[in-house]
N, C-alpha and C positions, 0 to 999 in steps of 0.2 A: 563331730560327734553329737552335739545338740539336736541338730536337722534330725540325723538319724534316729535320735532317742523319738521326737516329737513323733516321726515317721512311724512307730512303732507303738507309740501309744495309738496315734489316729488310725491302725491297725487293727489293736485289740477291743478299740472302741467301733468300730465295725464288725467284728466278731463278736463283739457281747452283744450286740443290737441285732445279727441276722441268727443268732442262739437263740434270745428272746422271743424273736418275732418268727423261727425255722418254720413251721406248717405253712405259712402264711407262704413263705416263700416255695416252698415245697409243691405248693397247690395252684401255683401260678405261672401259666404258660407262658406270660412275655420272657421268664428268665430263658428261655429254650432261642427263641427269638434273636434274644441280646449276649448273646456265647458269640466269643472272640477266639478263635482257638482255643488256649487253656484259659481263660479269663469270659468271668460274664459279668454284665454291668449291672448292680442293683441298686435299688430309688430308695433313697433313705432321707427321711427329713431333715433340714439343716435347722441349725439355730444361728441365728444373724447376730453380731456381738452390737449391744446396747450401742447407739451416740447419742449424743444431746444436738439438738434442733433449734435453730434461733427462729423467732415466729419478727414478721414486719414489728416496725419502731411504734411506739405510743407513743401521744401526746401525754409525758407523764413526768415526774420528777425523777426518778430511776427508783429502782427494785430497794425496798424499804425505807422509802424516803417519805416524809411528811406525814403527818396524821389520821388521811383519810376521811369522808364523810360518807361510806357507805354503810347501810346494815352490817355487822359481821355475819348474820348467817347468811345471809346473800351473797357475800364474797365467798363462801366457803362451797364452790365446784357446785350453783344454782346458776347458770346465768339463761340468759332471754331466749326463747325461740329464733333461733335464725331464718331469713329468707329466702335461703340457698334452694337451688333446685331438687340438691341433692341429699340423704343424710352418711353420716358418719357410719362404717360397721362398727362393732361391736368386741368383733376378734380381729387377730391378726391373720392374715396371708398367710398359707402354707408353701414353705420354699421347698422344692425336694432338690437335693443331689445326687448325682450319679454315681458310683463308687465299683471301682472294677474289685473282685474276688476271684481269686484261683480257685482250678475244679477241685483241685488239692485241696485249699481248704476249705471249700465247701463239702469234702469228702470227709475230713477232718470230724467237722462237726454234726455229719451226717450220724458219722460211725459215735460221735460222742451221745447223743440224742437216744441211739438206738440199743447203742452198749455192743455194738455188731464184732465178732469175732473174727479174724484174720481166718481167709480159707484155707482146708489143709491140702497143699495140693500132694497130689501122686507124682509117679515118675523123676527122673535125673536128667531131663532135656534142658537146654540152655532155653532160659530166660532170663535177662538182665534185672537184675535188682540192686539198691544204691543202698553201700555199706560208708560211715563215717572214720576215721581213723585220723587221729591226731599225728598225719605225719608231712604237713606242711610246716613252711618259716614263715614268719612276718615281723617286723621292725615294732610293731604294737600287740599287746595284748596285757591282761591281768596279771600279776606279776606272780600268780601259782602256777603259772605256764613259760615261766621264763628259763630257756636253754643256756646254763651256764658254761656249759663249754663252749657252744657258738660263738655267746657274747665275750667268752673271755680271746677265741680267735679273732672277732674283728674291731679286738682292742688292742691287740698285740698287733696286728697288722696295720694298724693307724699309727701307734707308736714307731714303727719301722717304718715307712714309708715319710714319716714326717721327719726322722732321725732323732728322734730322742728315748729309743729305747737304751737301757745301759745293760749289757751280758753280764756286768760287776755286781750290778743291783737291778735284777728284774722283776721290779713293782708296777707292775699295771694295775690302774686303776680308771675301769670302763664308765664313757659317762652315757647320757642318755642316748645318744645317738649309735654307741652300738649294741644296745638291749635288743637278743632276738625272742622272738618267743614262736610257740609251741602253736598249730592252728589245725583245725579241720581240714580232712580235705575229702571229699567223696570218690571212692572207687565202686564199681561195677565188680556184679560178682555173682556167675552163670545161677540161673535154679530153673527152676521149672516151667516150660511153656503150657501155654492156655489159650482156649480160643472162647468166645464167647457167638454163639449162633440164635440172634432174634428174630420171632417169627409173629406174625400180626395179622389178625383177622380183618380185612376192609371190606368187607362185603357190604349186602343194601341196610340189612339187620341192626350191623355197626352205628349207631349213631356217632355222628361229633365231638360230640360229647364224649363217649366212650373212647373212640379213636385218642382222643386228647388226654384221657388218662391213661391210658395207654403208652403212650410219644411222655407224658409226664416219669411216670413210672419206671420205664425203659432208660429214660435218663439219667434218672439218679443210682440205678444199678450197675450203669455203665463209666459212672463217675466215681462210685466207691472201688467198682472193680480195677478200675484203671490208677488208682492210683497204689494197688497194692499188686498189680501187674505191671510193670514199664515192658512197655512194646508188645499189651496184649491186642491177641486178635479181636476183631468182633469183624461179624457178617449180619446179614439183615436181610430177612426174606419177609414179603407180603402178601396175601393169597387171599383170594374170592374162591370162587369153583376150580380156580387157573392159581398154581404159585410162580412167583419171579423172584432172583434175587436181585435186591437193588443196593444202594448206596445210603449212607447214613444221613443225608439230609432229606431224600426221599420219602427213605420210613418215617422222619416223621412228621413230613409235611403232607406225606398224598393223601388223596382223598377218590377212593373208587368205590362200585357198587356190585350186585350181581349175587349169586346162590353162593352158599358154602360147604365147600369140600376141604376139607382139615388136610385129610390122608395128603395133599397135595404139597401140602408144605413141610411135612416128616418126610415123604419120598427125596424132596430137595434137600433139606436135612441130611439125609443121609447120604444124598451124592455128595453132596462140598465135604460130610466127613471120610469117607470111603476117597474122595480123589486127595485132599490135601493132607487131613488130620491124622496120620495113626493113632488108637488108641493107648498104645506103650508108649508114646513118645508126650501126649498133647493129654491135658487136663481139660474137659469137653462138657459144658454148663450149654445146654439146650434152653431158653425163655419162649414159652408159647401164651399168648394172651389173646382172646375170644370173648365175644359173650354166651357162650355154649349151643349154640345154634348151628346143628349137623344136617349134610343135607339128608344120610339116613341112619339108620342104625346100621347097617350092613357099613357103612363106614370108619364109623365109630368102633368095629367090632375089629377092620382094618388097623385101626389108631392103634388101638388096643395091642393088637397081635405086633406092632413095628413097637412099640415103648417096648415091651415084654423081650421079643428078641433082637430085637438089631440095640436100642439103644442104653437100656440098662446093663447090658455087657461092655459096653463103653463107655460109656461117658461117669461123671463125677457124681452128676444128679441131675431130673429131669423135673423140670420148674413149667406147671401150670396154672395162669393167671385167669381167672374169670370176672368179668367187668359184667355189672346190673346192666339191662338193659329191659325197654318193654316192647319188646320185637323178636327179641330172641328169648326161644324156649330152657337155656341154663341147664338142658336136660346133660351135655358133655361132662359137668364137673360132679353130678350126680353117678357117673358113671365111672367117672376116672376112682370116684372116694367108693364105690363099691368094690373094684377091681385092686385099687389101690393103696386103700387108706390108712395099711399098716404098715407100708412098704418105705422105711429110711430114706431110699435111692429116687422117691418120687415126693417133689412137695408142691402140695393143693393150696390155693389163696383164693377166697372169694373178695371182688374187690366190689365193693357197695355204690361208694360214692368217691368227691375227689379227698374224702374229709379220712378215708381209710385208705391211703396210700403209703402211708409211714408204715402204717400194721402189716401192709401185706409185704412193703420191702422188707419188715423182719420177719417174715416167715418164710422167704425165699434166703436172705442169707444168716438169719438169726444160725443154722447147723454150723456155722463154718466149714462147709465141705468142697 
């Protein structure tokens, strides 16, 4: 039990340090890098606990001994220039440690940060969700959880088996050993399915940069959502002039070039929903992120005309992300807020830099929809 407790302080003192320090981490792509399945490793400074140091022998009488014949202000931390090659620093070395964190509760804290809403989903389709229920045994627990009937059954059953129950005078009296108590135990419990479908402009336009908040941003949506989904979908489309769907370590490593046709990646969109998603069965969050650079208007007018009919009759809410860039003309998100911008079912985010990435993940799920 000690271990444990320690275990769980050195827990929550990692959790009050990645609270403290969250943008910081939010804003930094090694985290994307250092994901271990559900675990990612983040660098947090150590503090090295004090020892004491023994320096070589003097020729001396030992530590407060004899009188002395030197200045006292001289003795007091003034002594000679040394002829060492080298000098002393100043500060200490910085140690950092590693420390693995669940996406879970990096989700956690995400959702605490932002004050984010649990989304409401639609439909009666099975999705597994983890419900608690105090209906396990365990031999330990606090003693406002102890099952008195159990414990008084396998005290009577020790009495009997040991032979010293009496039928004449049946006085049990249970000792430690058969206290059962009352425990957590988690069940699964169908609700609603959900797919989530990301979509990423890699064009020439795209910088690095962009691309990168992007793959940033995508991530932490996909960590909040996932943990209020068990067993959601997510899909991943990329698109220049040309869409493909790819794989999620793909979206957010690649790096391509080339014109931008948007329509390209809503037409995909809408095959993967059309062949796999029904819309009565499947709660259906579309994420589109660009830096608004179309290759025309006649495209754009396309965009326009597939949001309007194909996907806002389906889906939960249609989430367009626009990243600064100084390449691309940002004229799409201009359009979408002329066409769209009273529209509930449609939410606009201009994302600036990597310093507005919190604000814009709350304005994509600040609705809870």
């Amino acid at each position: 039990m000690p271990i444990r407790e320690d275990q769980n302080r050195f827990k929550n003192i990692i959790k009050g340090k990645v609270r403290d320090d969250f943008k910081k981490y939010v804003t930094n792509g090694e985290l994307i890098g250092k994901r271990e399945e559900e675990f990612v490793k983040i660098p947090l400074p150590r503090i090295d606990i004090p020892t004491f140091r023994y320096g070589p022998k003097q020729d001396q009488q030992g530590v407060g001994q004899g009188e002395g014949d030197g200045d006292p202000q001289q003795s007091q931390g003034q002594g000679q220039q040394g002829s060492g090659k080298g000098e002393a620093g100043e500060n200490p070395g910085e140690h950092m440690l590693e420390v693995e964190i669940s996406l879970e509760e990096l989700a956690e804290i995400l959702g605490e940060k932002l004050q984010l809403p649990r989304i409401l989903p639609k439909g009666t389709a099975n999705l597994v969700t983890e419900k608690t229920r105090y209906s396990g045994i365990a031999p330990v627990g606090p003693e406002g959880l102890r099952k008195f009937k159990q414990t008084y059954k396998k005290a009577l059953a020790r009495y009997i088996s040991s032979g010293t129950y009496n039928p004449n005078d049946p006085v049990i009296v249970p000792i430690r050993s058969d206290y059962q108590y009352r425990t957590i135990k988690k069940t699964q419990k169908p609700h609603t399915k959900a797919v989530v479908i990301y979509m990423m402009d890699v064009s020439g336009s795209m910088g690095e940069e962009q691309k990168e908040i992007v793959r940033l941003e995508s991530f932490w949506i996909n960590t909040w959502l996932k943990k209020h989904y068990k067993g959601l979908d997510t899909r991943f489309i990329i698109h220049d002039a040309a869409a493909k769907e790819v794989d999620e370590d793909t979206f957010f490593k690649t790096s391509e070039s080339g014109g931008t046709l948007i329509s390209s990646a809503y037409k995909m969109c809408q095959q993967i929903i059309e062949a796999e998603y029904p819309a009565d069965e499947w709660n259906i969050y579309p994420f589109h992120f660009s830096d608004g650079d179309n290759w025309s208007g006649e495209d754009t007018r396309l965009c326009i005309q597939l949001i309007k009919e194909y996907f806002l009759p389906r889906v939960n809410v249609f989430s367009y992300g626009q990243v600064e860039s100084k390449y691309g003309s940002g004229q799409f998100l201009k359009d979408l807020q002329k066409e769209f911008g009273e529209d509930e079912q449609v939410t606009l985010s201009q994302i600036e830099s990597r310093d507005k990435i919190l604000d814009s993940i709350k304005d994509f799920l600040g609705k809870g929809k």
